[in-house]
N, C-alpha and C positions, 0 to 999 in steps of 0.2 A: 801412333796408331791409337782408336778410340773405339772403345767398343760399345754400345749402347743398348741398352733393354726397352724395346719396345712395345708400347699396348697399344696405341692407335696414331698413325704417321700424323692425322691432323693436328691431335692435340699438340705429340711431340716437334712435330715440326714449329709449334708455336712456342714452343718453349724452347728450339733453339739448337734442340739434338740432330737438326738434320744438319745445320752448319757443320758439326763437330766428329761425326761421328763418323769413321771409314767404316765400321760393320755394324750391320746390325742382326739381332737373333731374334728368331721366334719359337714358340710361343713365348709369349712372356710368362713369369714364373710368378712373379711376387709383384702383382700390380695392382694399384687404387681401378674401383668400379664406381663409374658416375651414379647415382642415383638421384631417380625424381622424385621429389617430395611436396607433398600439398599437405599443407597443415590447415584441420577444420574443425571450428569450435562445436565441442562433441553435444552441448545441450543445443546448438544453433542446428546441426545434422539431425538429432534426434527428433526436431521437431518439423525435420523435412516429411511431408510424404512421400512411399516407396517409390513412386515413379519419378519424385524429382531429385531423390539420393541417385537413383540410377541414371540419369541425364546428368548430374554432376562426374559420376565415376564416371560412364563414358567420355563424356567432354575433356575429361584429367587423360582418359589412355590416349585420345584421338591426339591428343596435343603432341605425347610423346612420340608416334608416329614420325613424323617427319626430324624430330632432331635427332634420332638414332637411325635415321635413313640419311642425315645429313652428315653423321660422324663417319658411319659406313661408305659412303661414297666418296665425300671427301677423302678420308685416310685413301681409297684405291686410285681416287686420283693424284694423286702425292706420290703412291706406289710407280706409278705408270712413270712420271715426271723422272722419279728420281732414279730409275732402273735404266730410262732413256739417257740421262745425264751419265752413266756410270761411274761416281764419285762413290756412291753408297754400296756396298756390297749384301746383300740378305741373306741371311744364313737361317737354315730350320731346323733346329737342335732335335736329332733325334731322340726317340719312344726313352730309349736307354738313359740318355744322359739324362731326361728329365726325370725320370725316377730315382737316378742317383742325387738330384739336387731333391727331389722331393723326400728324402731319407735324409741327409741333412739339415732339412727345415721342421720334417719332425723331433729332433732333436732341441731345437732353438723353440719350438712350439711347448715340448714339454719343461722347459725353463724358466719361459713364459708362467706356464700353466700352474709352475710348483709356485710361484712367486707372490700371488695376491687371489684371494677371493673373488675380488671383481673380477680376475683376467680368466681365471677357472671357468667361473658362471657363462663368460663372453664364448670362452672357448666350449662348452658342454653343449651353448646353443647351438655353437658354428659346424661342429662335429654331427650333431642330430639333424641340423639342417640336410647337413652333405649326404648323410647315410638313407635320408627321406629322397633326397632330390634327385642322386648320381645315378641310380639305377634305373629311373623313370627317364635323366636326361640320355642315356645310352638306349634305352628302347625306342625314345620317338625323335632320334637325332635324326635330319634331313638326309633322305633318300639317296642324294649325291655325294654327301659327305666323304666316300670313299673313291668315287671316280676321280678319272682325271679328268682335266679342265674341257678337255673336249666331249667328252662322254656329257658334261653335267650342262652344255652349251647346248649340244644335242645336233640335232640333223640339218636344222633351219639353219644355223652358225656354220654349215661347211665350209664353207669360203673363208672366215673368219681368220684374222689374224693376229694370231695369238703369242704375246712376250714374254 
């Protein structure tokens, strides 16, 4: 038996976890986040005018638009495949157990933390970051977020058939 932690069925599924894995869990606890990055020569930028730094940044988010709509959809069609298949089992770790592993990783966090300057600095960001972010991301988390699958489908989706 293989038990697998996953963040997104497309990527894992490309690396191989779905071959191997009888269960899998969510949410994932401890996973890598992709990020976009444009690297731009900051005296070449500065000599942009305002309106054409701002057609650059748009141009950069419109780009990401569609490959985090392509990671999103693919991983749920993965989802669909693999649940139809029933090799893979999905498990959704509940509220509780995640906060016991999240008490745990504060531990390994502050070990981290005692152990280098640089990992401290790293970590002071990442803590400030969260304490900025977490309570903004709970106030305007999506409308549906707490329904169920059919509530969030809504009335047009009656008929819908749902797995």
């Amino acid at each position: 038996m293989y038990i697998a932690e996953f963040g997104s069925l497309l990527y894992n599924e490309g690396l191989g976890l779905t071959d191997i894995a009888d269960y899998v869990y969510w949410p994932d606890f401890w996973n890598v986040q992709t990020t976009a990055t444009i690297v731009v020569n900051l005296d070449a930028w500065n000599g942009l005018p305002e309106d054409m730094q701002k057609i650059v940044e748009m141009c950069a988010r419109a780009n990401e638009v569609p490959y985090y709509t392509k990671y999103i959809y693919g991983s749920a069609e993965i989802y669909k495949e693999l649940k139809q298949e029933g090799d893979i089992t999905f498990v959704r770790l509940p509220a509780e157990d995640m906060a016991e592993i999240r008490q745990a990783m504060d531990e390994v966090e502050q070990e981290d933390y005692d152990q280098s300057s640089l990992t401290s600095e790293y970590y002071d960001l990442y803590w400030a970051f969260k304490q900025l972010y977490y309570p903004y991301r709970e106030m305007t988390k999506w409308w549906g977020e707490c329904g169920s699958v059919e509530e969030q489908l809504g009335v047009l989706a009656e008929g819908a058939v749902i797995d």
